[in-house]
C-alpha positions as CSV (number, residue, x, y, z in Angstrom):
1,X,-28.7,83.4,-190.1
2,X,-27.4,80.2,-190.4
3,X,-30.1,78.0,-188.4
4,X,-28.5,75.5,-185.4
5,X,-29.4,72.1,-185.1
6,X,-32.6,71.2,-184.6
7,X,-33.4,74.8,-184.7
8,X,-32.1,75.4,-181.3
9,X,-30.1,78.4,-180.5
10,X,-26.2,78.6,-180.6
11,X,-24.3,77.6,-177.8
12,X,-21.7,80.5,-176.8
13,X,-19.3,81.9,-174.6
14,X,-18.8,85.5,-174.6
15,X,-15.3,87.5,-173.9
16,X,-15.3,90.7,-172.5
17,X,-12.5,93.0,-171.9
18,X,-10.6,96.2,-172.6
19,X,-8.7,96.6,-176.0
20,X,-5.6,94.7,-175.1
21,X,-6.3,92.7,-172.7
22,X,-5.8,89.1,-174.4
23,X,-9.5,88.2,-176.2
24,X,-8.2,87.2,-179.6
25,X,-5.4,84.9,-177.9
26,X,-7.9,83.3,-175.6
27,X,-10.4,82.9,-178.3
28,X,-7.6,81.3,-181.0
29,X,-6.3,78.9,-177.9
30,X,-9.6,77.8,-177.0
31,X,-10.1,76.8,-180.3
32,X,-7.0,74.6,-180.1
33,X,-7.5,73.3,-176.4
34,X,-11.4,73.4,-176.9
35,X,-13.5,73.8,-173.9
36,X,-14.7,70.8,-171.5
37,X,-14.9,68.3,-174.0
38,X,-16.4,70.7,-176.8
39,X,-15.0,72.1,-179.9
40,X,-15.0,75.8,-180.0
41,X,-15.4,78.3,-182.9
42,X,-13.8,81.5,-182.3
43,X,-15.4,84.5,-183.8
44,X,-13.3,87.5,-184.2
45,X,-16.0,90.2,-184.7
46,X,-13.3,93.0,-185.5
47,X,-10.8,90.6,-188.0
48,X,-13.8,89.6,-189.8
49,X,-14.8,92.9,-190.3
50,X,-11.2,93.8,-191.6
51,X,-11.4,90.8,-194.1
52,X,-14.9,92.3,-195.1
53,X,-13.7,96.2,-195.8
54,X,-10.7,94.3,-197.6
55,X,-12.2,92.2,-200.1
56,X,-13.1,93.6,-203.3
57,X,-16.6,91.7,-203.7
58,X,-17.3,91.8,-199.3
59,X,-17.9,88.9,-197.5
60,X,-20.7,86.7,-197.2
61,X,-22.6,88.5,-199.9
62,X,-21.9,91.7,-198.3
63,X,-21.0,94.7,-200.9
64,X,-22.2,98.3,-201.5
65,X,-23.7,99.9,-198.7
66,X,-22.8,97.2,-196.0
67,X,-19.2,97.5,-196.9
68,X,-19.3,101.6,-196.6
69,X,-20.9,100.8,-193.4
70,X,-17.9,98.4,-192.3
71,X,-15.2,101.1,-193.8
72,X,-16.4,103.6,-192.0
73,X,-16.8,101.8,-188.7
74,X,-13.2,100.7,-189.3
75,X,-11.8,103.8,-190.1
76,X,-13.8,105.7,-186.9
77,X,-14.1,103.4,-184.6
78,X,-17.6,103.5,-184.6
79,X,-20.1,100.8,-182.9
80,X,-22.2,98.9,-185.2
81,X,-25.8,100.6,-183.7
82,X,-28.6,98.7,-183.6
83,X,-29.8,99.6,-187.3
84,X,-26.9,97.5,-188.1
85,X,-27.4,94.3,-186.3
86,X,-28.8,92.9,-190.0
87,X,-25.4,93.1,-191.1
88,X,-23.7,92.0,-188.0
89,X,-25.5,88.5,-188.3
90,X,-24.7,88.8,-191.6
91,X,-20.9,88.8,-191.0
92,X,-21.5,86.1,-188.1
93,X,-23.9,83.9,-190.6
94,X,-21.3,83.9,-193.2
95,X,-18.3,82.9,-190.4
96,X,-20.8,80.0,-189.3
97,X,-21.0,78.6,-193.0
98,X,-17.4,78.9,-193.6
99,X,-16.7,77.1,-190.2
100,X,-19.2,74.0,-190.8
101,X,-20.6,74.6,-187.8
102,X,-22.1,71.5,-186.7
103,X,-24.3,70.5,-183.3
104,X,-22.6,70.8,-179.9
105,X,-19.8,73.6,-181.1
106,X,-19.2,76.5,-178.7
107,X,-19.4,79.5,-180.0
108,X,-16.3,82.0,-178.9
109,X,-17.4,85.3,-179.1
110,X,-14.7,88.1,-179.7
111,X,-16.0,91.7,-180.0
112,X,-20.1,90.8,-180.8
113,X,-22.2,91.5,-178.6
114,X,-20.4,95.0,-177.9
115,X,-23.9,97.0,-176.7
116,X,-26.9,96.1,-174.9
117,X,-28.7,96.0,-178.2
118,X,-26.6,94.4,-179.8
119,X,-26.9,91.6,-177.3
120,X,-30.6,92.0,-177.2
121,X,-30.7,91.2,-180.7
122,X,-28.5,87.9,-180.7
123,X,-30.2,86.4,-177.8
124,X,-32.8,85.1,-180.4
125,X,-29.8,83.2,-181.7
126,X,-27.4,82.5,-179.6
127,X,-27.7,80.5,-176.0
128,X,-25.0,82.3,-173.5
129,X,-23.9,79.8,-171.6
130,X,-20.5,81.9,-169.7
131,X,-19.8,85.6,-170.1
132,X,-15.4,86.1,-169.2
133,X,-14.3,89.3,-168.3
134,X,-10.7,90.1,-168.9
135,X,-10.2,92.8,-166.5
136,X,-7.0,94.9,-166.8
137,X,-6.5,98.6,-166.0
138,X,-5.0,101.4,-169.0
139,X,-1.4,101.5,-167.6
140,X,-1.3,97.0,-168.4
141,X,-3.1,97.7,-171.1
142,X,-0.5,100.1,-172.6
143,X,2.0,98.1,-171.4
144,X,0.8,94.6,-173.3
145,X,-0.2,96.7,-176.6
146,X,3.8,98.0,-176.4
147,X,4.9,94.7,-175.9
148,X,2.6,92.7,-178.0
149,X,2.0,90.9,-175.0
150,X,-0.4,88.2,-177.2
151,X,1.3,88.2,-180.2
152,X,-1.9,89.9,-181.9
153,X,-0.9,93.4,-182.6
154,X,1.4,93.4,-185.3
155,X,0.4,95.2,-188.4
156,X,-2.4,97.2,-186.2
157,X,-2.8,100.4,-187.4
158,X,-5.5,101.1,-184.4
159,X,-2.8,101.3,-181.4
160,X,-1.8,104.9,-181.3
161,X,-2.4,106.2,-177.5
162,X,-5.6,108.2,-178.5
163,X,-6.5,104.9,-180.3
164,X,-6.3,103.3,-177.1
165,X,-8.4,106.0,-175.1
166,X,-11.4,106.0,-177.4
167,X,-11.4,102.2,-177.4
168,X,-11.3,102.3,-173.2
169,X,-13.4,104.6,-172.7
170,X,-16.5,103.2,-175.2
171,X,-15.5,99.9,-173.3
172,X,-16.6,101.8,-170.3
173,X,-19.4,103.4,-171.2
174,X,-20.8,101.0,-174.0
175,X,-20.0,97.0,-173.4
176,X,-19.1,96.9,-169.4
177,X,-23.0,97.3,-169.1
178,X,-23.3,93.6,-170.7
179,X,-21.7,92.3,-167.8
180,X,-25.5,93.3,-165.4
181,X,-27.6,92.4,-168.5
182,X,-26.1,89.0,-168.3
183,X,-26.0,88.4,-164.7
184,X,-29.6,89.9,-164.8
185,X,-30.6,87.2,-167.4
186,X,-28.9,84.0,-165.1
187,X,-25.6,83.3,-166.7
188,X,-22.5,82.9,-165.0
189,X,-20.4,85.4,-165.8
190,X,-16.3,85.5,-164.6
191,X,-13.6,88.5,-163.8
192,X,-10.3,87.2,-164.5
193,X,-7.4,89.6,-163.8
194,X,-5.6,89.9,-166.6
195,X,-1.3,90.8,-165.5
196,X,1.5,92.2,-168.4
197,X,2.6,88.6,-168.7
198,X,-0.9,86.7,-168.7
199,X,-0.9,84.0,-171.2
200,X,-4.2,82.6,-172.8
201,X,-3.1,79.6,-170.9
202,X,-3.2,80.9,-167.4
203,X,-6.4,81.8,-168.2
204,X,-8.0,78.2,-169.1
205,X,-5.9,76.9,-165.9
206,X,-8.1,79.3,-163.7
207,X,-11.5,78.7,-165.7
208,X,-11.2,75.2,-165.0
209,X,-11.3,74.1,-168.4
210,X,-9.7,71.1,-168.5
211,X,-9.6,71.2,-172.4
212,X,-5.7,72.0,-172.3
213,X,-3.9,69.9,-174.7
């Protein structure tokens, strides 16, 4: 991976939250608005694996065997496991090149860390500074996916209603458990309930922000 300044880890904040429920949004206003005073590099774990499976020489080096890997995790909706991390921080250390990441940037996390060990392994890294939770239950989530409540969905071939159920309940079962390793390890982490008619903006209003343009 990419190595931070002064070989210090990555400063991040982490979103969590059902399928849905207004991550990418967030992630794309915070890069606009930034976050108290710091620029913010939003890392879209899921589109940057779609720009991987759909490039005909991979992504950051990645071709062969890490691109079956990504196809097939695309096309099942499969985790990365933890054999996989290696190419994770691959994906992530290509996105940090391409991004000039530079001393002081925040680190918007978007769908990575998505399992304990995947967090495990990133916290050699990456400094978690704020964990959000975008809470929302199924019947607003179906209702902003029909709607396109963030203006994300279109083109999404991953929104049929049994889509929608896997993705909720590995949400359940498989990434809601970062939100105890987290508060176990000290960092602050915040519920935010998410309506049919949140905006990204609303959001940054109750963080406290105060990086709204």
């Amino acid at each position: 991976m990419i190595q931070p300044p002064s070989a210090e880890r990555w400063g991040a904040l982490l979103m969590l939250g059902p399928t849905g429920s207004g991550k990418t949004p967030l992630g794309r206003r915070l890069e606009t608005a930034g976050f108290r005073g710091r620029r913010c590099l939003h890392f879209d774990f899921g589109a940057n694996l779609r720009e991987a499976a759909g490039a005909s020489a991979g992504v950051g080096g990645l071709a062969g065997k890490d691109r079956d890997v990504i196809v097939r995790s695309l096309q099942t909706g499969a985790l990365l496991e933890n054999e996989h991390f290696p190419l994770a921080l691959k994906i992530l250390t290509a996105f940090l090149k391409r991004r000039e990441a530079r001393k002081g940037d925040l680190l918007v996390l978007n769908g990575f860390p998505r399992h304990l060990g995947q967090a495990v392994g990133l916290s050699s890294y990456v400094q978690m500074e704020m964990v959000v939770v975008l809470e929302a239950g199924a019947e607003v989530i179906a209702e902003r996916i029909r709607r396109n409540a963030g203006g994300d969905r279109a083109g999404r071939l991953d929104d049929s209603e049994q889509d929608i159920r896997r993705k909720l309940e590995i949400f359940s079962t498989r990434t809601i458990p970062l939100m105890e390793y987290y508060r176990d390890a000290g960092i602050p982490v915040v519920p935010i309930s998410v309506a049919v008619d949140t905006r990204p903006e609303d959001i940054l209003i109750r963080l406290g922000s105060g990086g709204i343009e």
